[in-house]
VEXNUKOL-202866 format. One record per residue (C-alpha): residue in one letter; z, y, x. Coordinates in steps of 0.001 Angstrom, whole numbers, plus 500000, padded with zeros to 6 digits. Layout:
# VEXNUKOL-202866
AZYX ...
# end
This chain:
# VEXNUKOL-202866
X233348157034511998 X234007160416513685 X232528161480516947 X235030160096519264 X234839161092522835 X236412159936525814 X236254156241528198 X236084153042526937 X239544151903525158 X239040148335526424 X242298147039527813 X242014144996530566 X245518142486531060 X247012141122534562 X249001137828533755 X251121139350535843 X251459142977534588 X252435144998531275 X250126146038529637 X248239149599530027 X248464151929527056 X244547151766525900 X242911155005526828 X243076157592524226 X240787159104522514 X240290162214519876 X237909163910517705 X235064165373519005 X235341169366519731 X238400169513517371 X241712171156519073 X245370171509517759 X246077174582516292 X248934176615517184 X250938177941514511 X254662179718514552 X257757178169512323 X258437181105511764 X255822181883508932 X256849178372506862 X260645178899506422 X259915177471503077 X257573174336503691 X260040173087506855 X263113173633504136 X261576171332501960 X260604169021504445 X264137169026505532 X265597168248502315 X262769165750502320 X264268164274505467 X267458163979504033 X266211162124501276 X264829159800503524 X268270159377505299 X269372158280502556 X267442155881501639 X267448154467505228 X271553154356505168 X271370152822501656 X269235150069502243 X271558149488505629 X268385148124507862 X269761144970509654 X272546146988511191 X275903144799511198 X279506145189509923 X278099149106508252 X276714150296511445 X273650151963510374 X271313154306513000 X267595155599511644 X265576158750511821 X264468159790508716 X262645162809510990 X260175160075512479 X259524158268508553 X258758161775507259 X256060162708510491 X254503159272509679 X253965159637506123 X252804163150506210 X249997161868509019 X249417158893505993 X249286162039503117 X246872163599505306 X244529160531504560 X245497159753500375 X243826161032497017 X244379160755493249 X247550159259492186 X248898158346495386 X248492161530496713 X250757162445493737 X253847159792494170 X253940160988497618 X254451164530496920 X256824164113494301 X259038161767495840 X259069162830498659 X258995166866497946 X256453167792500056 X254467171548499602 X252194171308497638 X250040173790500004 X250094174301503560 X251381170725503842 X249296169866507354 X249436173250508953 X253411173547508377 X254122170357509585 X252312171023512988 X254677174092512897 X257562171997512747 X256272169700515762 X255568172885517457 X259081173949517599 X260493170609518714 X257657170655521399 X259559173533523403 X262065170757524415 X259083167808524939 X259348166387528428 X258490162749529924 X261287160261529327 X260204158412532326 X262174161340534339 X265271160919532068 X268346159556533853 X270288158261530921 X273415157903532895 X273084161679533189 X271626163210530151 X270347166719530627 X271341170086530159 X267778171349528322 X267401168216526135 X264134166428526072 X262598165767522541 X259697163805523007 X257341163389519956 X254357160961520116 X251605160456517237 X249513157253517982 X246771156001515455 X245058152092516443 X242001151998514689 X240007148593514477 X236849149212516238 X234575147844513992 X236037149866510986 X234634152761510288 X237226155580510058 X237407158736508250 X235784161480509854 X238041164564508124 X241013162464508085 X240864161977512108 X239789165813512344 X243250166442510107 X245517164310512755 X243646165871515512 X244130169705514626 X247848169008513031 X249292166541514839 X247992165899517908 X247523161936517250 X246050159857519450 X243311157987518344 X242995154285520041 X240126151761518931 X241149148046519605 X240277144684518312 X243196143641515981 X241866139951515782 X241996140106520030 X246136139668519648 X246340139209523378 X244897142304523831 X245880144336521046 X249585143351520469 X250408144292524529 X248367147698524022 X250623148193520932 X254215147852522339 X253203149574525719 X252676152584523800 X256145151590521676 X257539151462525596 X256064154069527546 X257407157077524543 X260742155306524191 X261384155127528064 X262217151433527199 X264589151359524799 X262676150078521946 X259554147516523849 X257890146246521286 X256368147664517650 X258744147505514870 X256252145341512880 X255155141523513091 X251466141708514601 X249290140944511721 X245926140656512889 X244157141349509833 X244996144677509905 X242669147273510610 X245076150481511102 X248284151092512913 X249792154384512245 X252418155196514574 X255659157939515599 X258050157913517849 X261104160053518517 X263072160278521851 X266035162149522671 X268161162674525324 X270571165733525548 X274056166714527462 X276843167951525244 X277402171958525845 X280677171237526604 X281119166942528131 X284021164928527142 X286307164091529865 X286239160777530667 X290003160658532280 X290815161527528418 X289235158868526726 X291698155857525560 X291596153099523151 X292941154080520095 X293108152669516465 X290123152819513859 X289674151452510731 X287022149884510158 X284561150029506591 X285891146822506030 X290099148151506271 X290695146332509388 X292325148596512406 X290715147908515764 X291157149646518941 X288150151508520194 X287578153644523176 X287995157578522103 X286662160919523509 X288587163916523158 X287385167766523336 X288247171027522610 X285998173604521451 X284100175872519861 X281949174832516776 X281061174884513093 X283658173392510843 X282863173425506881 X284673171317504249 X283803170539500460 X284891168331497686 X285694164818499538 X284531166492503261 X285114167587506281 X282368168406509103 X281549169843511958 X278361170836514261 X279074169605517843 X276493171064520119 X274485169995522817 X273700172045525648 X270707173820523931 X269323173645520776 X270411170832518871 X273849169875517791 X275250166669516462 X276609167060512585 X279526164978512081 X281123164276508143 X284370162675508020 X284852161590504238 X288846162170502857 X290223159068502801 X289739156697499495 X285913158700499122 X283556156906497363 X281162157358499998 X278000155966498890 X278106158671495971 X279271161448498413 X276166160544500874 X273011161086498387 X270897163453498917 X272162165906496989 X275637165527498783 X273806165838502142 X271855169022501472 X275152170651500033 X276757169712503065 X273689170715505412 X273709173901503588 X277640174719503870 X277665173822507777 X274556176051508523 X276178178860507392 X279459178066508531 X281501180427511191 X282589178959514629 X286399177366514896 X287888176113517599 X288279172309516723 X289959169618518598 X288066166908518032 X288123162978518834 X285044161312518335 X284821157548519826 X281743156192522041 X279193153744520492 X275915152061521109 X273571150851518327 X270489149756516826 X268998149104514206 X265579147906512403 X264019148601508884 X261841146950506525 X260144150132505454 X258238148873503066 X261355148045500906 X263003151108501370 X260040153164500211 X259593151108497264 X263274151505496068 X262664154971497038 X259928154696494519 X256438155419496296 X255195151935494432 X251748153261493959 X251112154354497800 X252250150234498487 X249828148627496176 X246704150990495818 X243499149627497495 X241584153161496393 X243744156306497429 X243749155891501131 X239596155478501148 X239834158848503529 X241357156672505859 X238999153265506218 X237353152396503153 X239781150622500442 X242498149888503128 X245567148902501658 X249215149445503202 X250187146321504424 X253176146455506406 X255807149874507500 X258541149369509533 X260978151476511736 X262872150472514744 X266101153437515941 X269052152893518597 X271103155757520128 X274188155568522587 X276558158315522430 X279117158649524877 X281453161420527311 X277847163860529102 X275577163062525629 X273501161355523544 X270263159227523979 X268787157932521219 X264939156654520290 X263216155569517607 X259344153757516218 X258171154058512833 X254766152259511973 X252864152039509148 X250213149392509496 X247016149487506515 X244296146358506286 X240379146945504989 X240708144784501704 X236571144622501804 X236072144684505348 X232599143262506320 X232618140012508582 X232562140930512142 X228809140504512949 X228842137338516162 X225311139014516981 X223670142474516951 X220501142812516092 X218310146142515675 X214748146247513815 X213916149856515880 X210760148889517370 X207539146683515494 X208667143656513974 X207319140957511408 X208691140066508079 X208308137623505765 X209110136953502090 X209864133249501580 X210608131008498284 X213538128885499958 X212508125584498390 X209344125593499377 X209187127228502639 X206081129113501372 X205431132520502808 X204908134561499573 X204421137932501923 X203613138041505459 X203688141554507318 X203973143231510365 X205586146916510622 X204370149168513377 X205175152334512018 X207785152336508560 X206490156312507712 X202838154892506858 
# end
C-alpha cells in the first residue's frame, strides 16, 4: 500500500453524537498539480459532451424521481469514473474510453484542469444561508476514497488521485459497520451542508473500496425574481393534466437560441454559471429530441448565441432524486467495467465493482438555486485474504519444526538465530 501519512483514521463514536469524518489522509510527498483550462480546450470539450451523454442516460433511466421529475448531475458521475479510469487496464480501460469519450491522452492532468476552474468558486457550505443564496456562487467539489485497512492499495493509483484530484484517502474497517457506515455519510453530510445525510449506496460490508464525489451549489440569480410577481398559474403536466403551480416572472437580458422542436435560453446567475433552460414545441417527441446528440446541438447553438431581452416565466420547484448507477451504466453499455475481477488490479488486487449509486436534489426558487449531489462507486477484493484474529512476527530467533500430522513425529527440528547463515 502507498506511504500514507498523517494521524490515525480510527473513528471514535459518542452514542450521543454524529459521527466525525475519519481523519484524512494522502500520499506520501505527492502534491496536486496546478494546471490552466486554458491549455485543454479540447479534452474539457470532450468531457463535456461526455457529460451530456451521461445526462442522458441519467434522465432516461428516470432514477426514482416521481410523476417525470427527474434531477442528476452527470458532472459528479463523470469526476467519479475518471478517478475509477485512473485505476483500470486492458479491456476495461477500453469500454470506458469509448463509451464514455474520454482523451485518449492527457486524460488525468485535464481533468484536474477542469476541477481547477470550478475551484475559483469552492467555498464551505457550512457558511451558506440557503434562504439567501449568494452573489459569488459557491461550487464545492469533494473527492473522498475509503479504503479497507487491511487491503493493500495501489501505490500509483493513490499517487494519480493525489496529484489530479485531490482525493482524500480514508482507511476504515468495512466489516466495523458501526464505525464505518457513520464515517461514510458524515462525509456524504458535511460536503452537502445536509441536504443529502447519508451515502447513496446500501452499506455492504464486504466491500473493500468506496469511491466517492460530491457536488454542491448554491448561487443568486444576476438578476432575482420578484416575489410580489409570482402567482399560481396553469401547467401541464407530462402526463396532460393542467395544475396550478406557483410562477416566477423576469425580464432580462440572456441567451435565447431555437432549433428544430426548441426553444432555450441561458438564465444567469450572478457570476459564472447560468441555468440552460429547453422548452420543447408542443407535441415534441421529447425523449428523441433529448439524446445526446440533441443536447450537444443545443449546447452548441446556445453558447454561441447573442443576448435578447426575454421575458421569461419559469415556476419554483424542489426535488430529488436517487440512481441505481449500476443499471444506468450498464444500459449505457460499460458491461465489462461491471463484471471484470482483473482490470481494476491498480486499484486493490482483483476488486470487482460491486455497487454505484448517485443521490441529487436542487430547489430553485425567486434569489437562486441550491442544489447537491453524491455519486459512489463502491469495489469488493474478490480474493481478499481472511482478516488475520492474531499478528504474529518471526523477526527475532525462533524454532521450527517439520511434523508428519498423523503421527505427531518431528521429522526436522531447528532453531534460527540468524536466516543469512
Amino acid at each position: 500500500m502507498a506511504k500514507i501519512v498523517a494521524a490515525s483514521a480510527a473513528v471514535a463514536l459518542a452514542a450521543a453524537c454524529s459521527a466525525p469524518v475519519p481523519a484524512m489522509l494522502k500520499a506520501d510527498g505527492v502534491d496536486r498539480v496546478a494546471l490552466d483550462a486554458t491549455a485543454y480546450a479540447a479534452e474539457l470539450r470532450a468531457f463535456r459532451n461526455s457529460a451530456l451523454g451521461l445526462g442522458q442516460a441519467l434522465l432516461a433511466d428516470g432514477g426514482n424521481g416521481t410523476g417525470g421529475n427527474v434531477v442528476s448531475s452527470p458532472g459528479s458521475l463523470l469526476v467519479a469514473l475518471a478517478m475509477l479510469r485512473a485505476g483500470a487496464s486492458g479491456e476495461t480501460a477500453a469500454e470506458l474510453d469509448a463509451v464514455l469519450g474520454l482523451p485518449r491522452d492527457g486524460r488525468d492532468e485535464a481533468m484536474n484542469a477542469l476541477l481547477a476552474s470550478l475551484a475559483k468558486f469552492d467555498g464551505d457550505p457550512a457558511t451558506v444561508d440557503e434562504d439567501n443564496p449568494p452573489r459569488k456562487p459557491v461550487m464545492h467539489v469533494a473527492n473522498g476514497l475509503f479504503v479497507d485497512r487491511e487491503v493493500p492499495t495501489g501505490e500509483a493509483y493513490l499517487n494519480t488521485l493525489a496529484r489530479h484530484y485531490g482525493t482524500g484517502v480514508y482507511p476504515v474497517d468495512f466489516s466495523n459497520q458501526g464505525e464505518t457506515k457513520p464515517a461514510i455519510d458524515a462525509w456524504v453530510d458535511k460536503n452537502t451542508r445536509g441536504r443529502i445525510k447519508e451515502a447513496p449506496a446500501k452499506y455492504d460490508p464486504r466491500n473493500t473500496f468506496s469511491l466517492l464525489n460530491s457536488v454542491y451549489f448554491a448561487a443568486a440569480w444576476r438578476a432575482p425574481f420578484d416575489p410580489g410577481s409570482t402567482e399560481d398559474l396553469p401547467f401541464t403536466t407530462a402526463r396532460g393534466e393542467q395544475i396550478d403551480v406557483p410562477a416566477m416572472h423576469n425580464l432580462l437580458e440572456m441567451k435565447y437560441a431555437e432549433g428544430p422542436g426548441w426553444r432555450g435560453v441561458d438564465l444567469p446567475y450572478a457570476e459564472g454559471f447560468v441555468m440552460r433552460l429547453v422548452l420543447p414545441d408542443s407535441g415534441t417527441d421529447a425523449p428523441a429530441l433529448f439524446r445526446a446528440s440533441g443536447l450537444r446541438k443545443m449546447a452548441d447553438a446556445l453558447d454561441a448565441a447573442p443576448l435578447a431581452t426575454v421575458q421569461i416565466q419559469l415556476p419554483r420547484w424542489d426535488h430529488r432524486c436517487s440512481f441505481d448507477l449500476r443499471r444506468v451504466l450498464e444500459a449505457a453499455g460499460l458491461q465489462k467495467t461491471l463484471t471484470t475481477t482483473e482490470d481494476f488490479s491498480a486499484i486493490q488486487p482483483e476488486i470487482a465493482i460491486t455497487q454505484a449509486a448517485q443521490a441529487a436534489n436542487i430547489t430553485v426558487a425567486e434569489k437562486g438555486t441550491v442544489a447537491a449531489a453524491v455519486t459512489q462507486i463502491n469495489g469488493m477484493v474478490t480474493s481478499a485474504p481472511p482478516r488475520p484474529e492474531q499478528t504474529i512476527d518471526f523477526d527475532r530467533p525462533f524454532h521450527y519444526q517439520v511434523v508428519h500430522v498423523e503421527t505427531g513425529v518431528p521429522l526436522f527440528m531447528g532453531a534460527v538465530a540468524d536466516p543469512r547463515s
